[in-house]
C-alpha positions in Angstrom: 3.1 16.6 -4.9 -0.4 16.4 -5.6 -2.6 19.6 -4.9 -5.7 19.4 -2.8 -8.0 16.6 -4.2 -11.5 17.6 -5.3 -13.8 15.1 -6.0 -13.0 12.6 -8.9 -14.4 14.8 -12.8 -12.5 13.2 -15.6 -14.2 15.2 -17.7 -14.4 13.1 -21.2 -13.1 13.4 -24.5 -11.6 10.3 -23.8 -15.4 8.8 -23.9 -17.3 7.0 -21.9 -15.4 3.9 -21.4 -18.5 1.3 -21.8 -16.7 -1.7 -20.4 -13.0 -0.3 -20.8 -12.0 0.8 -17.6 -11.0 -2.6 -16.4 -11.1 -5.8 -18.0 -13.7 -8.0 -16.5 -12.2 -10.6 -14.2 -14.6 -13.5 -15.4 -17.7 -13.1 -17.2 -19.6 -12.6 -14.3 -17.2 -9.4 -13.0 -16.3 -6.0 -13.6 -19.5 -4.1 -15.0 -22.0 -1.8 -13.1 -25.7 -2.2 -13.5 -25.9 -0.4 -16.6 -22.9 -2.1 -18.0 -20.9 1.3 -17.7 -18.5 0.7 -14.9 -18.8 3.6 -11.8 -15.4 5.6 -13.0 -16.8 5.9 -16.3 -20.4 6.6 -15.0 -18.7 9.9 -14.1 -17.5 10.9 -17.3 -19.3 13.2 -20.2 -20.3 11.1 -23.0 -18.8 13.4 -25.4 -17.4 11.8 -28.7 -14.6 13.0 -31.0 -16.3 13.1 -34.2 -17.5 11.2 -37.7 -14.2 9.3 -38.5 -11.7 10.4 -40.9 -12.9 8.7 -43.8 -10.1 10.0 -46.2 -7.7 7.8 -44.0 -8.2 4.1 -44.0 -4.4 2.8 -43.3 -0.9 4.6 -42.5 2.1 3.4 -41.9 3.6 4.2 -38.8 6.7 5.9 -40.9 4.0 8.1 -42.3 2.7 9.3 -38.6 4.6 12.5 -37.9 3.1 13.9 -40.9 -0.5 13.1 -40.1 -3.3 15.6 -38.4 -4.3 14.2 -34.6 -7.7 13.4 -35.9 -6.1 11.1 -38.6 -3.8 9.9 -36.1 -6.7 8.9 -33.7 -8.3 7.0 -37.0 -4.9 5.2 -37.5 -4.5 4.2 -33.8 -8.2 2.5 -33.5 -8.0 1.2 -36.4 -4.3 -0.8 -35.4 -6.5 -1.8 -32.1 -9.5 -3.1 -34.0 -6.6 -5.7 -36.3 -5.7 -6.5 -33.0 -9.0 -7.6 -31.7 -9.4 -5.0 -29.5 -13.3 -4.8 -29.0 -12.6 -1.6 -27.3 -10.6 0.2 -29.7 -12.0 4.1 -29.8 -11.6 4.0 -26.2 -8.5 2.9 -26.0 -7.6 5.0 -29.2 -8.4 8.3 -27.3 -6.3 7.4 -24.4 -3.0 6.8 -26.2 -3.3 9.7 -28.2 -3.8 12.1 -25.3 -1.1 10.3 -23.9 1.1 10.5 -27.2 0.3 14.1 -27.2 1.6 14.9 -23.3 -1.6 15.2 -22.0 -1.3 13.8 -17.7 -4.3 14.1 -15.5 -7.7 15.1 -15.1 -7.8 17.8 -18.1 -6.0 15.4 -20.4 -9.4 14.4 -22.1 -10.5 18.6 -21.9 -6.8 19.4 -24.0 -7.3 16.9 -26.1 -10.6 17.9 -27.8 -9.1 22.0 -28.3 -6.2 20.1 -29.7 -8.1 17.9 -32.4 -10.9 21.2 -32.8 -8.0 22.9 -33.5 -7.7 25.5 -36.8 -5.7 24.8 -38.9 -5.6 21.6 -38.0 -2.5 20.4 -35.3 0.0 17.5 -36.6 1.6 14.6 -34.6 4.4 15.7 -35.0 8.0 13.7 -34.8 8.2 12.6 -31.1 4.5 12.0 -30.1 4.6 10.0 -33.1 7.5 7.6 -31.4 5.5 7.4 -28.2 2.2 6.5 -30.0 4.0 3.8 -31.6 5.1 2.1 -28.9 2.2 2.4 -26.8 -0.1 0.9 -30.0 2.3 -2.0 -30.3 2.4 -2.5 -26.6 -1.9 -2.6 -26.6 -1.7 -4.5 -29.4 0.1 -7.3 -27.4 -2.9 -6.8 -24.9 -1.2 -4.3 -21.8 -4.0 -2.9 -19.9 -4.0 0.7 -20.8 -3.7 1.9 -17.4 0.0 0.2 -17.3 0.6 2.0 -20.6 -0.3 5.4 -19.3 0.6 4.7 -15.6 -2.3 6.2 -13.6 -5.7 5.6 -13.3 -8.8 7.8 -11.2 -9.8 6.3 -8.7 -12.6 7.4 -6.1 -11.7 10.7 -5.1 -7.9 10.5 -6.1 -6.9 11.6 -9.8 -3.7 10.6 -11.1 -3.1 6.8 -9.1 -0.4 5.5 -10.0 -0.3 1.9 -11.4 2.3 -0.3 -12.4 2.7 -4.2 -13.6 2.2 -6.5 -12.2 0.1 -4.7 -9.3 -3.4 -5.2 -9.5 -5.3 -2.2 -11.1 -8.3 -1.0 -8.7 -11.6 -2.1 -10.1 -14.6 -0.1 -10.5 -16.2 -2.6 -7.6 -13.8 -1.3 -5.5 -14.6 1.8 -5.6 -18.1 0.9 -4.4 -16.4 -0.5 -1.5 -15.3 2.4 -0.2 -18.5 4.0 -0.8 -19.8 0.7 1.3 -17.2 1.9 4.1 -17.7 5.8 4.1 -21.7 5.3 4.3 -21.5 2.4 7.2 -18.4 3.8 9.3 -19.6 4.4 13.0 -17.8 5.4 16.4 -15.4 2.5 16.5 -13.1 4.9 18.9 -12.2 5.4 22.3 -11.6 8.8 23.3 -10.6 11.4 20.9 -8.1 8.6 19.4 -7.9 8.5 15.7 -10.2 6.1 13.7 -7.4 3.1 12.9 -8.2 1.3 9.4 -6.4 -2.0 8.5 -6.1 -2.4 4.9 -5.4 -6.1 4.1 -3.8 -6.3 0.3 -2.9 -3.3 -0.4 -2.3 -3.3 -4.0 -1.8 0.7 -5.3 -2.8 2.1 -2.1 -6.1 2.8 -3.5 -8.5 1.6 -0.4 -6.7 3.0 2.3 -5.9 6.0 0.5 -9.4 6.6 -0.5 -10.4 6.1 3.0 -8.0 8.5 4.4 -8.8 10.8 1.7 -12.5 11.2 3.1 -11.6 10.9 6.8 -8.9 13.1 7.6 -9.0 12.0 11.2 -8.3 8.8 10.4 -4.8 6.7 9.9 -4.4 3.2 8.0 -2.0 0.0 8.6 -2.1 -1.5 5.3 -0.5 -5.1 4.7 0.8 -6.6 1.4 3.3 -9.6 0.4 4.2 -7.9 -2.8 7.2 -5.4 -2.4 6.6 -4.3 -5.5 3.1 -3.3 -4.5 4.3 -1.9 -0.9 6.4 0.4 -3.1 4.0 1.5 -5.0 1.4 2.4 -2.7 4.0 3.8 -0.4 4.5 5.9 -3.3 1.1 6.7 -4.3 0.5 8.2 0.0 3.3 10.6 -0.8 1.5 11.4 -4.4 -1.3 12.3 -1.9 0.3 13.9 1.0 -1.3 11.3 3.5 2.2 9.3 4.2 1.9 10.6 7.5 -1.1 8.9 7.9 -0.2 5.8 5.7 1.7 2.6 7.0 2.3 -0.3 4.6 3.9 -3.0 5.6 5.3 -5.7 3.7 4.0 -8.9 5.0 0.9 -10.9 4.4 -1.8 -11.6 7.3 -0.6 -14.4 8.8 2.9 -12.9 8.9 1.5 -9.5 10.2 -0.6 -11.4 13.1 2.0 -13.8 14.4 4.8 -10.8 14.5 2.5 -8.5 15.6 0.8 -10.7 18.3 2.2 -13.6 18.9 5.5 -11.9 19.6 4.5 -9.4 22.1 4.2 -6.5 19.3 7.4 -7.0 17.0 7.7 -4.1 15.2 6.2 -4.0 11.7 6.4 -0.6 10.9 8.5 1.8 10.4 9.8 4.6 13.5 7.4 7.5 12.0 4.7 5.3 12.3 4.3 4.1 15.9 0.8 4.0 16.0 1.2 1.3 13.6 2.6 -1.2 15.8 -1.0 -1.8 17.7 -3.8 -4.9 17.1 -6.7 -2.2 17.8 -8.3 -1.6 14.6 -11.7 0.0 14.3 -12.2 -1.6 10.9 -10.7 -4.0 9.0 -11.0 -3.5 4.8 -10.3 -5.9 2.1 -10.4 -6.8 -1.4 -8.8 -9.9 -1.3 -8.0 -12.3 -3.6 -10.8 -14.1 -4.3 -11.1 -15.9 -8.0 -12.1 -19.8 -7.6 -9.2 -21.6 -9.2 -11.2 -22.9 -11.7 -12.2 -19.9 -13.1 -8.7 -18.6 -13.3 -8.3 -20.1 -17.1 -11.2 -17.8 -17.7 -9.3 -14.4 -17.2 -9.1 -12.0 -20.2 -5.1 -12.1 -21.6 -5.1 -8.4 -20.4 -5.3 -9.5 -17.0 -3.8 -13.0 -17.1 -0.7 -12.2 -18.8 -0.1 -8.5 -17.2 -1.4 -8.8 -13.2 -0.6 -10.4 -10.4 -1.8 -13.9 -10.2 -1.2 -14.2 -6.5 -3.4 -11.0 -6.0 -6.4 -12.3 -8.3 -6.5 -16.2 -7.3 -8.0 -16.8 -3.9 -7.5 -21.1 -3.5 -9.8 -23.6 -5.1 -13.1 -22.2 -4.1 -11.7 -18.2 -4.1 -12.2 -18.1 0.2 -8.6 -18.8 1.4 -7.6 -15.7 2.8 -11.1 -14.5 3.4 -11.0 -17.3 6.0 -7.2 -15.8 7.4 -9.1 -12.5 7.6 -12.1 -13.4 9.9 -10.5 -16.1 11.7 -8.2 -13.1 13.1 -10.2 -10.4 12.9 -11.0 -10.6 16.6 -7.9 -10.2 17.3 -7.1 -7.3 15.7 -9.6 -5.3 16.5 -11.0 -3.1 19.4 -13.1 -4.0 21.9 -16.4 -2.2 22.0 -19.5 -2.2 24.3 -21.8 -3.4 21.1 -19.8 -5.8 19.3 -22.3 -5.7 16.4 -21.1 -3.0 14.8 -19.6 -3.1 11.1 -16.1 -3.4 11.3 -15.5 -5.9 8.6 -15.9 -4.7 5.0 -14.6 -7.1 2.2 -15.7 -7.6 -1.5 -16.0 -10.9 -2.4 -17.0 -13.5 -5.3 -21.3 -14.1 -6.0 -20.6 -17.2 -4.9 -19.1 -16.4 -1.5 -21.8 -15.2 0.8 -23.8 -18.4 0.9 -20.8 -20.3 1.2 -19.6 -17.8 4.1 -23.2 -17.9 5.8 -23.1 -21.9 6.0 -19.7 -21.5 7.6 -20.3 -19.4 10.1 -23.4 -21.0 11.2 -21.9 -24.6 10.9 -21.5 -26.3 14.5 -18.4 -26.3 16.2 -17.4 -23.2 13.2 -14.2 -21.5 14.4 -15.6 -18.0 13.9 -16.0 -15.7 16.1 -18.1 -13.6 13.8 -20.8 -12.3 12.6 -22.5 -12.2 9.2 -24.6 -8.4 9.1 -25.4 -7.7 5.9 -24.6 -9.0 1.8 -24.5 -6.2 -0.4 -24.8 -5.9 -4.1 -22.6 -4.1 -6.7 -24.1 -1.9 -9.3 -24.5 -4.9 -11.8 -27.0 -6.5 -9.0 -24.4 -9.5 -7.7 -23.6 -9.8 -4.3 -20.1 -8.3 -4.1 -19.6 -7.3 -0.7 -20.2 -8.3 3.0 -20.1 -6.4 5.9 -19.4 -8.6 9.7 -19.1 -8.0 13.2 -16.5 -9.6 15.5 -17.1 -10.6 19.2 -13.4 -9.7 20.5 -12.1 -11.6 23.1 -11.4 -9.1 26.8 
């Protein structure tokens, strides 16, 4: 299990990633302000060293018998034939992963192990691994299915897997968004309730609990291979007792859940899970326009989940589901303007959302408060109000 988790430091060998930690999802997506996204924002930009310029090309039967520093040349260089525009990033990660190194101080072992004196060689078996992880970038796998964890927000170590979608830097601002703008949405001394819709890895709701322990999350996904996973990932983190995932998409969730006088969802440890009074309702749904779904890197095309990236011809369809029942689900309060809606969204979506919900005769019973921008100045998230129903 995981120990107590301090606040995300990947401290960096392993570089700062420029535009490596995800694979922008169109042109328009994926990078902070700077162009560094916000995980890599919080590494040390501290590089390896002047390349190894005795070593131009090895073969991979030669590899066992090379230093790490000339096995870090031969692994970016393999990357750059491929195309990879990120190749020294990338390059650093396989090796430390090659070499054994898991975690947080993978990128601090690393640097004693290529500093080292006299210099430390590959060696027979990391030289197998490294192999098959540069043949498997080569063929475009996101690195974070290669190594199989990613940092993300205050949790180190996340485990990701294909074809589950890997959490973007974005959405780590959106829990930011939530932390900052969470108010007393409670009754009593009842627990803060958080509905997670699209679950993925886990990584929202587990964030979420992470930073407010008294706190518990219902979070919904159609992908049992994703409801695994994050399942998996609340145990990683000792907050499973905390954590409910349930394996059903909204509609499903809502018409069980509601429409059939509170059908249980959930399982028997998790009773509190079987109740429509959310105090907030999170999402990063899918939310690509179908047309610009033939725009997607190969990384991400070929790898993720198309179902979790493509949100209907104009990218809105399920964040229509999720505000057409978000009255329902959650609590009633004296002020029903306060946040309880967080989503990240597409640029284009907040105009288009704004004109729906102030269209005559709109089905909505909700409110528009706020549009927020991501670090790369597009509007990325918005933040509603519900009027729910006595």
């Amino acid at each position: 299990k995981a120990p107590t988790l301090p606040p995300m430091r990947r401290t960096s060998v392993l570089l700062a990633l420029s535009s490596f930690a995800v694979p922008p999802l169109t042109p328009s997506f994926g990078l902070g302000g700077s162009g560094v996204p916000l995980s890599a924002r919080k590494l040390a930009k501290a590089p390896f060293g002047g390349r190894c310029t005795a070593l131009r090309c090895a073969s991979s039967d030669s590899l066992p018998h090379l230093t790490l520093a000339q096995a870090l040349q031969w692994t970016q260089e393999q990357l750059e034939a491929s195309g990879d525009d990120q190749a020294d990033a990338c390059a650093a990660y396989l090796l430390a992963h090659a070499t054994g190194e898991r975690g947080s101080l993978a990128s601090q072992r690393l640097r004693e192990k290529l500093q080292a004196s006299p210099p430390q060689i590959l060696g027979e078996d990391a030289a197998k691994v490294l192999t098959e992880v540069v043949h498997r970038r080569c063929d475009h796998e996101p690195v974070q299915y290669i190594i199989g964890d990613w940092d993300f927000h205050s949790l180190q170590g996340l485990r990701v897997a294909p074809p589950v979608l890997i959490p973007r830097p974005e959405t780590e601002e959106l829990v930011d968004l939530v932390l900052s703008g969470v108010r007393a949405r409670r009754r009593g001394s009842d627990k803060l309730r958080i509905l997670d819709i699209g679950a993925g890895t886990g990584a929202i709701g587990l964030a979420l609990l992470n930073a407010l322990p008294d706190a518990v999350c219902v979070a919904l996904d159609p992908n049992p291979v994703a409801v695994a996973l994050s399942r998996e990932n609340s145990e990683l983190f000792e907050l499973s007792n905390r954590y409910c995932c349930v394996n059903q998409a909204l509609d499903e969730y809502v018409r069980t859940l509601l429409d059939t006088a509170g059908s249980s969802t959930a399982k028997e440890e998790h009773p509190w899970a079987n109740r429509a009074d959310f105090d907030i309702i999170v999402s990063n749904p899918p939310y690509i326009p179908l047309a610009d779904m033939n725009t997607l890197a190969p990384q991400v095309s070929r790898y993720e989940d198309y179902s979790a990236l493509c949100g209907g011809k104009d990218g809105m369809d399920i964040v229509r589901q999720i505000l057409l029942n978000a009255p329902r689900l959650l609590r009633k309060l004296e002020h029903d303007s306060t946040a309880a809606i967080w989503l990240e969204v597409d640029p284009s979506h907040p105009s288009l959302l704004q004109q729906e919900l102030q269209a005559p005769g709109s089905p909505y019973a909700v409110r528009l408060l706020e549009t927020v921008k991501d670090l790369s100045e597009r509007q990325r998230f918005v933040v509603c109000s519900a009027c729910v129903p006595e």
